[in-house]
Backbone as a chain_set.jsonl record, in Angstrom:
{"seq": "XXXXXXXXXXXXXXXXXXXXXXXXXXXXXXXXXXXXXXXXXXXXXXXXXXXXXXXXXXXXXXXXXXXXXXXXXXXXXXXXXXXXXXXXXXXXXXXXXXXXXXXXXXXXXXXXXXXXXXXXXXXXXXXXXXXXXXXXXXXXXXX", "coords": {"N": [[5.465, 10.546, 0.506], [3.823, 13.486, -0.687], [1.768, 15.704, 1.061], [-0.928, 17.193, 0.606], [-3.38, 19.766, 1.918], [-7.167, 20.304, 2.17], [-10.01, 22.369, 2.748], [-12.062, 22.736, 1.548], [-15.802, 22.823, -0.323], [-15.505, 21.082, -2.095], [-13.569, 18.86, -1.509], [-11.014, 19.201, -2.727], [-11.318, 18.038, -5.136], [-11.15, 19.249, -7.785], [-8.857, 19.845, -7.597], [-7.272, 17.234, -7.578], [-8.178, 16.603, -10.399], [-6.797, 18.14, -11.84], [-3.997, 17.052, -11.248], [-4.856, 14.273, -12.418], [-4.504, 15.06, -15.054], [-2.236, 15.791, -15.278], [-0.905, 12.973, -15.407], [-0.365, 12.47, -12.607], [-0.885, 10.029, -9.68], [-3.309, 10.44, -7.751], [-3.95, 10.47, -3.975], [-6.965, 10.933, -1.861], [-7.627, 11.2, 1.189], [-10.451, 11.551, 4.251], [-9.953, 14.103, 7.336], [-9.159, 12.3, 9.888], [-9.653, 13.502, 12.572], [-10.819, 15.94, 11.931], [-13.784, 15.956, 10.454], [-14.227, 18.056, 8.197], [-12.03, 18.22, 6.925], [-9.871, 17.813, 4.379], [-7.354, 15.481, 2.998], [-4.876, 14.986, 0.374], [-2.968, 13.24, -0.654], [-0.195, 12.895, -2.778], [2.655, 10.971, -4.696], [6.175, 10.835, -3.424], [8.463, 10.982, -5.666], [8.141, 12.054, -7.499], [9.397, 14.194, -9.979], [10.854, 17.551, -9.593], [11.024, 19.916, -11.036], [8.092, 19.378, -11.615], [7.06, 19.172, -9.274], [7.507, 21.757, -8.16], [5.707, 23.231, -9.701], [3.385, 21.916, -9.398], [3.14, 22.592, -6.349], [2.438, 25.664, -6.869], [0.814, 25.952, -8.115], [-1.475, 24.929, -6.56], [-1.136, 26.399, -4.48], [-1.86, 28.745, -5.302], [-5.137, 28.143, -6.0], [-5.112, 27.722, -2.991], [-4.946, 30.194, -2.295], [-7.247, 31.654, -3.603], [-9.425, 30.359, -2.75], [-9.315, 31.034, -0.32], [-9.794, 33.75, -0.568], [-12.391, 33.906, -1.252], [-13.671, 32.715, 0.822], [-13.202, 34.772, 2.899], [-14.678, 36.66, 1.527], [-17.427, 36.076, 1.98], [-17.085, 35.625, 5.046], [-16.54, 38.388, 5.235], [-19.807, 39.221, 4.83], [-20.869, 38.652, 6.704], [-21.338, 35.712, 6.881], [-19.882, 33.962, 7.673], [-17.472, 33.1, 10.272], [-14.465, 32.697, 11.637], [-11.172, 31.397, 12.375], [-8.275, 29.874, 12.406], [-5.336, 27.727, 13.145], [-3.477, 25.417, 11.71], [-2.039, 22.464, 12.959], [0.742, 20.442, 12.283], [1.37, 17.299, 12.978], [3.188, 14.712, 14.764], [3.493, 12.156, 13.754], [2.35, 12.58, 11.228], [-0.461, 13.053, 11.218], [-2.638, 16.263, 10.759], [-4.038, 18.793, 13.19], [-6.526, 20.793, 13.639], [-6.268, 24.11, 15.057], [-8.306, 25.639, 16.423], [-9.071, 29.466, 16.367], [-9.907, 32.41, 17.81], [-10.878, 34.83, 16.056], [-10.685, 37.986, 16.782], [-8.472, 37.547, 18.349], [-6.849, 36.037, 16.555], [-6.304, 38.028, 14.924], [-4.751, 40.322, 16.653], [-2.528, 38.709, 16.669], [-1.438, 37.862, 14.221], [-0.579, 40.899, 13.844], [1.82, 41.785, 14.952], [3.489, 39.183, 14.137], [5.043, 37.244, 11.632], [2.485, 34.94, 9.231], [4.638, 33.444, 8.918], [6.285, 32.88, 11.437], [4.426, 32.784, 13.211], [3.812, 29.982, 12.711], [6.022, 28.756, 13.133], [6.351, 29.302, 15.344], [3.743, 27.756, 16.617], [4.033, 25.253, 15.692], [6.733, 24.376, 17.665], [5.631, 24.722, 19.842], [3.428, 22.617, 19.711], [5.706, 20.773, 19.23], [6.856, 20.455, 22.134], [4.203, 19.818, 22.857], [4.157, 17.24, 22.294], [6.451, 15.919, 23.31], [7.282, 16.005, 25.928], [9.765, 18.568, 28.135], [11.107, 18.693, 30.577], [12.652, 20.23, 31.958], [14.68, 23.355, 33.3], [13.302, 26.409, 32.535], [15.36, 28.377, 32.234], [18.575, 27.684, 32.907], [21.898, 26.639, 32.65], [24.03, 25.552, 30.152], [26.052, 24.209, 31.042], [25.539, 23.379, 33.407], [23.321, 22.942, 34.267], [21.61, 24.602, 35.608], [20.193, 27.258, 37.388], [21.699, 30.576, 36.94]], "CA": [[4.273, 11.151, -0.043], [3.57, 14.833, -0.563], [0.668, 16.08, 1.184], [-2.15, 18.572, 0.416], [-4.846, 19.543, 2.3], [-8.429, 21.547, 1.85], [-10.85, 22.911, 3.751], [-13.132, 23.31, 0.577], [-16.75, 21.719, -0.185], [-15.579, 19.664, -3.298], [-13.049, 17.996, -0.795], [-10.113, 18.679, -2.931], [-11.69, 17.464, -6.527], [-10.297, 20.067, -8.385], [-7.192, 20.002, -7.422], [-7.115, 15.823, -7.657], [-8.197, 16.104, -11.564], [-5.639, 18.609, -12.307], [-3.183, 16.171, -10.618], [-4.764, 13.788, -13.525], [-4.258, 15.774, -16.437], [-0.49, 15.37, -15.403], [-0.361, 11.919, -15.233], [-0.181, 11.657, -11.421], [-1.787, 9.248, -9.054], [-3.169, 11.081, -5.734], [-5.06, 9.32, -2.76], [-7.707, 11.568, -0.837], [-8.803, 11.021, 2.776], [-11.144, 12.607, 5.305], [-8.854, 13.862, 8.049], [-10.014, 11.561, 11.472], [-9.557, 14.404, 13.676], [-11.65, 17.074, 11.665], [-14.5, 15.308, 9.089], [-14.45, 18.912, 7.546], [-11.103, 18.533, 6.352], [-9.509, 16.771, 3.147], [-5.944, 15.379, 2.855], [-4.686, 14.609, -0.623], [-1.401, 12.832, -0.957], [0.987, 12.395, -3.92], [4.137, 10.245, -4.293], [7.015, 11.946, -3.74], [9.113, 10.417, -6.362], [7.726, 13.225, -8.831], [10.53, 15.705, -10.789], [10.824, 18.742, -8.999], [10.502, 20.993, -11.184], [6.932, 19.463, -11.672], [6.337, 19.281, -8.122], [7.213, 23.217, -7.894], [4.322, 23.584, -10.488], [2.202, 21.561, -8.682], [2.717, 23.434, -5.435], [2.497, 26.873, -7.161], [-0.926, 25.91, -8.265], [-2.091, 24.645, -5.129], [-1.053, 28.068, -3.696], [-3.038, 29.778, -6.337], [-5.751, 27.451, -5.624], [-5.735, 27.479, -1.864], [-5.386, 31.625, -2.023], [-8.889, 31.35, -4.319], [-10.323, 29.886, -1.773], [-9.404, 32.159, 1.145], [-10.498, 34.901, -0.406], [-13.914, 33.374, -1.083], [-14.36, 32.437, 2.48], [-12.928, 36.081, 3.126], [-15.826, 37.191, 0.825], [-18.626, 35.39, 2.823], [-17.097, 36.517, 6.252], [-17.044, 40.071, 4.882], [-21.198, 39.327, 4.444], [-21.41, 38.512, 8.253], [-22.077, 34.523, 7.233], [-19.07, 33.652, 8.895], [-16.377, 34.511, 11.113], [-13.726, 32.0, 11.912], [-9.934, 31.255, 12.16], [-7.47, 28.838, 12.879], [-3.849, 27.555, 13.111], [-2.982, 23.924, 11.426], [-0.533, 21.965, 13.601], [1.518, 19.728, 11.904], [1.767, 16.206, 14.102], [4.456, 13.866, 14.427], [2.292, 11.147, 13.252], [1.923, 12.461, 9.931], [-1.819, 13.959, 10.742], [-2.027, 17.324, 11.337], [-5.041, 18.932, 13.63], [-7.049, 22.256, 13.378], [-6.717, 24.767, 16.451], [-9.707, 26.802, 16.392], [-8.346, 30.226, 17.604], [-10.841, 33.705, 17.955], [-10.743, 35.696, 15.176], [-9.947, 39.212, 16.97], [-7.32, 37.016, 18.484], [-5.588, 35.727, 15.555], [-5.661, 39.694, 14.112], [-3.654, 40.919, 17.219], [-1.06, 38.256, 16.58], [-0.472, 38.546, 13.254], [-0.132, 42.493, 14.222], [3.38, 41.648, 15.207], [4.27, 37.805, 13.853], [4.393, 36.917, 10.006], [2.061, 33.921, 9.071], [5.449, 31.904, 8.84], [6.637, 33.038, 12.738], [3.278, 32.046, 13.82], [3.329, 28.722, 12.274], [7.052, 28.037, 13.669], [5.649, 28.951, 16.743], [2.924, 26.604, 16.653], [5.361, 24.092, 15.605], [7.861, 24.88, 18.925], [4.132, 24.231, 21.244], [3.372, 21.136, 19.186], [6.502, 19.349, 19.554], [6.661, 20.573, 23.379], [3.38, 18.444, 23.629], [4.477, 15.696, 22.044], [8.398, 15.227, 23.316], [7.705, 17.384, 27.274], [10.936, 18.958, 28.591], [10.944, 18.766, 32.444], [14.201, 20.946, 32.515], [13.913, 24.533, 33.894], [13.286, 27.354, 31.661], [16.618, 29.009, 33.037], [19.508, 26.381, 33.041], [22.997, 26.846, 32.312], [24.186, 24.593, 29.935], [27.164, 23.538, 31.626], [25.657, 23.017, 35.264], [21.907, 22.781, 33.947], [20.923, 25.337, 36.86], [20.028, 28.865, 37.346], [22.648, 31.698, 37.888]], "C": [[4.251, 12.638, 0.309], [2.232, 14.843, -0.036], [-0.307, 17.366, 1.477], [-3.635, 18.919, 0.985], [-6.064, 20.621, 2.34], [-9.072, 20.968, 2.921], [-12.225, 23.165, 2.401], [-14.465, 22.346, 0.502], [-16.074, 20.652, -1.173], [-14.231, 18.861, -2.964], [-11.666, 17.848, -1.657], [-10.037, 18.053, -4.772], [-10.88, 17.905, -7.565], [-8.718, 19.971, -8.934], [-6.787, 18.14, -8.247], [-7.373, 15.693, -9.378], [-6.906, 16.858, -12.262], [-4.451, 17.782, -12.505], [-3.318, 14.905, -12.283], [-4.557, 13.277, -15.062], [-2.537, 15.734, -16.687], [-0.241, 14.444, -15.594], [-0.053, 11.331, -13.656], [-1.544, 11.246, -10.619], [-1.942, 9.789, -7.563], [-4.376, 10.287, -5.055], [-5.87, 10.485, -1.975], [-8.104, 10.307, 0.47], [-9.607, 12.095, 3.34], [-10.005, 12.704, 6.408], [-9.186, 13.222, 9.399], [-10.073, 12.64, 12.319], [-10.91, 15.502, 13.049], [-12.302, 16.247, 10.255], [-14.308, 16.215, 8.353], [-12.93, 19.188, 6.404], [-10.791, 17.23, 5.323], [-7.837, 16.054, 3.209], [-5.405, 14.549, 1.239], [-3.463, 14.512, -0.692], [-0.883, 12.268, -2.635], [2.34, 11.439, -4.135], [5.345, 11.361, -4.288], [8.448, 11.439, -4.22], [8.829, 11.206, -7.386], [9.233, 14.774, -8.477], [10.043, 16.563, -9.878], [10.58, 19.595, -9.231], [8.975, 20.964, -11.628], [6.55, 19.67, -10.234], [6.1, 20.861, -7.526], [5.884, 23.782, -8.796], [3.236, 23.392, -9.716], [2.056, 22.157, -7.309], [2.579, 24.342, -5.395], [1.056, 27.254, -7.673], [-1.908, 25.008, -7.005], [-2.18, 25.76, -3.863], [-2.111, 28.603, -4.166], [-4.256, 29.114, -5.486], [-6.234, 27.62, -4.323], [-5.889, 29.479, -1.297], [-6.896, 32.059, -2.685], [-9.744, 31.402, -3.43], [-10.958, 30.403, -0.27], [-10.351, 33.295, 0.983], [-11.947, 34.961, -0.618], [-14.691, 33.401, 0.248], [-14.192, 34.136, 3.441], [-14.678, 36.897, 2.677], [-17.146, 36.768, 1.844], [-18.284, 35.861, 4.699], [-17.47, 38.075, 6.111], [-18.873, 40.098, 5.215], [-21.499, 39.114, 5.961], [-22.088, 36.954, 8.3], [-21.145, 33.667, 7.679], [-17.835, 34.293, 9.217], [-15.595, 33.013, 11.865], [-12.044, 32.159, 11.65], [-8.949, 30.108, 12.972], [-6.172, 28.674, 12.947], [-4.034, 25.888, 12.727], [-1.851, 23.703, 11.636], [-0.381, 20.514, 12.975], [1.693, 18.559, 13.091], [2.746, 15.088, 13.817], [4.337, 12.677, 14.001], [2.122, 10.949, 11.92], [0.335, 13.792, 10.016], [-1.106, 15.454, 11.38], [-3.903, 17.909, 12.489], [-5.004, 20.762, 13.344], [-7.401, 22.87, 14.762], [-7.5, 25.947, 16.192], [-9.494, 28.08, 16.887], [-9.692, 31.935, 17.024], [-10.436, 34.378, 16.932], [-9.735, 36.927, 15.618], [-8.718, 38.436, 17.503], [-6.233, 36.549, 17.904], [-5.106, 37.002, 14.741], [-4.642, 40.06, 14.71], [-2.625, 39.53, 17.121], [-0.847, 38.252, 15.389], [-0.407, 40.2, 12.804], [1.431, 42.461, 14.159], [3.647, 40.628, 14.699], [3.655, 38.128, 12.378], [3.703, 35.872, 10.693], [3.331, 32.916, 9.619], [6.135, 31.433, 10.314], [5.782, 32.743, 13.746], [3.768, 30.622, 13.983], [4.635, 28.383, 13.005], [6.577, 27.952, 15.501], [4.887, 28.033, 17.436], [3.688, 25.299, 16.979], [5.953, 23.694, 16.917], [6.693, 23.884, 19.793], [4.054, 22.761, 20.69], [3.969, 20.404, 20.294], [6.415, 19.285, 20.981], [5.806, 19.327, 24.163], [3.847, 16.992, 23.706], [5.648, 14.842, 22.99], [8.416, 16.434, 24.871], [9.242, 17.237, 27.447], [10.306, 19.269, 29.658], [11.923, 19.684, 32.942], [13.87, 22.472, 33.108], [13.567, 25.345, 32.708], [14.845, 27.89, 31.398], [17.501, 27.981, 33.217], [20.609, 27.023, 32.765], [23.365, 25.285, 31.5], [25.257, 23.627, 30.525], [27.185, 22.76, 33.032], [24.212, 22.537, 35.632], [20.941, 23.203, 35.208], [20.988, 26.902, 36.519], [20.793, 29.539, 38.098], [23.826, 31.138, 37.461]], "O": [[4.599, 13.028, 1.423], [1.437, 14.063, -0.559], [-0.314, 18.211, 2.371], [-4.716, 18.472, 0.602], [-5.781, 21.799, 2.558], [-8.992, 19.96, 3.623], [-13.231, 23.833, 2.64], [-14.434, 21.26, 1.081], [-16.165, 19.446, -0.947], [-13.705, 18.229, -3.881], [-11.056, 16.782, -1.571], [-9.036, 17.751, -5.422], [-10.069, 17.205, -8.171], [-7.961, 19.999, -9.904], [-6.138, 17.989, -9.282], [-6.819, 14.707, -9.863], [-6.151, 16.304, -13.061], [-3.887, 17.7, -13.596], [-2.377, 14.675, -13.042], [-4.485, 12.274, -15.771], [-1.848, 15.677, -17.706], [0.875, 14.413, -16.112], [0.348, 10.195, -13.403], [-2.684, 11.701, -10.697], [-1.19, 9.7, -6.592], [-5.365, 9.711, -5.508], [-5.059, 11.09, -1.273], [-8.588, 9.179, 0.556], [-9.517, 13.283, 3.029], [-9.205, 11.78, 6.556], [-9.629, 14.108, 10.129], [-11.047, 12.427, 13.041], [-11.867, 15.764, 13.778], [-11.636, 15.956, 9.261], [-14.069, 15.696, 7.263], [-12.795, 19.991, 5.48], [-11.244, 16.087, 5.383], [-7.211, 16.855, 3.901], [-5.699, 13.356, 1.169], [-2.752, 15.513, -0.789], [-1.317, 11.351, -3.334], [3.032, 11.494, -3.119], [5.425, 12.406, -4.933], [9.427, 11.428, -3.474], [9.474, 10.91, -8.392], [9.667, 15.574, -7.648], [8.932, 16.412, -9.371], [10.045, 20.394, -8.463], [8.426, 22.011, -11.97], [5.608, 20.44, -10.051], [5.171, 21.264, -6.826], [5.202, 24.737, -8.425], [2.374, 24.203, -9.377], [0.889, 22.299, -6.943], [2.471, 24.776, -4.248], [0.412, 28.303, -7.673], [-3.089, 24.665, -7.046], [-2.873, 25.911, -2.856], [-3.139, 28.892, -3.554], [-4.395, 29.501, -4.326], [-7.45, 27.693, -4.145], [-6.571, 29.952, -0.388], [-7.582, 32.869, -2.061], [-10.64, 32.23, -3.261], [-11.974, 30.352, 0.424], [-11.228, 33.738, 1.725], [-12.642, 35.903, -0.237], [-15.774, 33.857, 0.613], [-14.902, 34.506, 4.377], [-15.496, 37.47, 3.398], [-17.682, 37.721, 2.41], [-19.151, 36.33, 5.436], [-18.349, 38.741, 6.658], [-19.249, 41.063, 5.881], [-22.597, 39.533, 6.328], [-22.947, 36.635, 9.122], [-21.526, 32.575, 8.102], [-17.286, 35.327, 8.839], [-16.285, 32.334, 12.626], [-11.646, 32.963, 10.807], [-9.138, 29.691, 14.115], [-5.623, 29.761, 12.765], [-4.719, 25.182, 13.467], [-0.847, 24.179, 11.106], [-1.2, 19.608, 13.127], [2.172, 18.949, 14.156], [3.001, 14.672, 12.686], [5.41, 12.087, 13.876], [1.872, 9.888, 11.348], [0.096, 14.805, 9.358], [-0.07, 15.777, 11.963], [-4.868, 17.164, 12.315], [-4.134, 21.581, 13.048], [-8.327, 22.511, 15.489], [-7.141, 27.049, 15.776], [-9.717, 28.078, 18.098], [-10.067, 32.186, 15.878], [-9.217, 34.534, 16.996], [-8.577, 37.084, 15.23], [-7.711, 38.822, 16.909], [-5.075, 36.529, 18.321], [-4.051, 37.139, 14.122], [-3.599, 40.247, 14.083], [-1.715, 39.7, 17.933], [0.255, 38.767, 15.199], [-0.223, 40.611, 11.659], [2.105, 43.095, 13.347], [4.823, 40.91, 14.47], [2.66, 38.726, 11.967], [3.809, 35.59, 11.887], [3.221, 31.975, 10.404], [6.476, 30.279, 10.574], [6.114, 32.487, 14.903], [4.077, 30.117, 15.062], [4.372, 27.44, 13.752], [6.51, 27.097, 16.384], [5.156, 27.559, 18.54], [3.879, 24.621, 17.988], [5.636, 22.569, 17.302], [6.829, 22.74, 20.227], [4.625, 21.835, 21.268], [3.607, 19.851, 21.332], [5.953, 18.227, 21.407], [6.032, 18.523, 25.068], [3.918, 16.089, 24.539], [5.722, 13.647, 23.275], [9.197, 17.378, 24.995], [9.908, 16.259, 27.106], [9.264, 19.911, 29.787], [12.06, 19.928, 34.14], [12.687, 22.696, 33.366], [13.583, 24.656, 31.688], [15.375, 27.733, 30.298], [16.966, 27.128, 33.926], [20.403, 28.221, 32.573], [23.109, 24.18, 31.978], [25.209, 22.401, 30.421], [28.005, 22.039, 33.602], [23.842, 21.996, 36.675], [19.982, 22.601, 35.69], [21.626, 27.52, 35.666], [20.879, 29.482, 39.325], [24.902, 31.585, 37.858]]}, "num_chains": 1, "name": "protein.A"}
């Protein structure tokens, strides 16, 4: 299954009739971790070069949306930011991170050097390494 997920009020609707107008069959959930979030899955047995359509308008779509919520922060009615970590599970969770804080890092990191980053911490949690920082691979010690 391909999966798509919003942050929007109409939970994703949009997107899910579009999906209809093609001929495909998508499943929404709420995400258990965050009620505020949507997750809309597809099969992923769909042509490719439809599925590049369909994720080229889900871009469009989810850049729409930013800049909306952009628009309404601009007004001072909110002020938020986040990082979505990918889990090994399948779900993914929403790390809530300070605004001026997420500016000075993407000062220096793209979006996509972030997100690998993220990624890196994730798995860390998931799968700890007890080893040193500093190892040698050959002697798995320092120096």
């Amino acid at each position: 299954m391909y999966e798509f997920t919003f942050l929007t009020s109409d939970r994703g609707e949009n997107f899910i009739n579009h999906l209809k107008t093609l001929g495909i069959t998508a499943t929404s959930r709420v995400d258990p971790i965050n009620e505020s979030v949507t997750n809309v899955a597809i099969p992923d047995d769909i042509d490719d070069n439809l599925l590049d359509q369909i994720e080229a308008w889900y871009e469009d779509e989810t850049s729409r949306n930013e800049a909306a919520a952009r628009a309404l922060e601009d007004d001072g009615d909110i002020v938020s930011a986040g990082i979505w970590v990918q889990l090994e599970n399948g779900g993914s969770s929403l790390a809530r991170v300070d605004p001026n804080i997420m500016n000075r890092i993407l000062t220096v990191l793209t979006p996509d050097e972030l997100g690998h980053f993220v990624s890196v911490i994730a798995d860390a949690v998931e799968h700890p390494d007890v080893t040193p920082i500093c190892h040698n691979k050959s002697t798995s010690s320092c120096g």
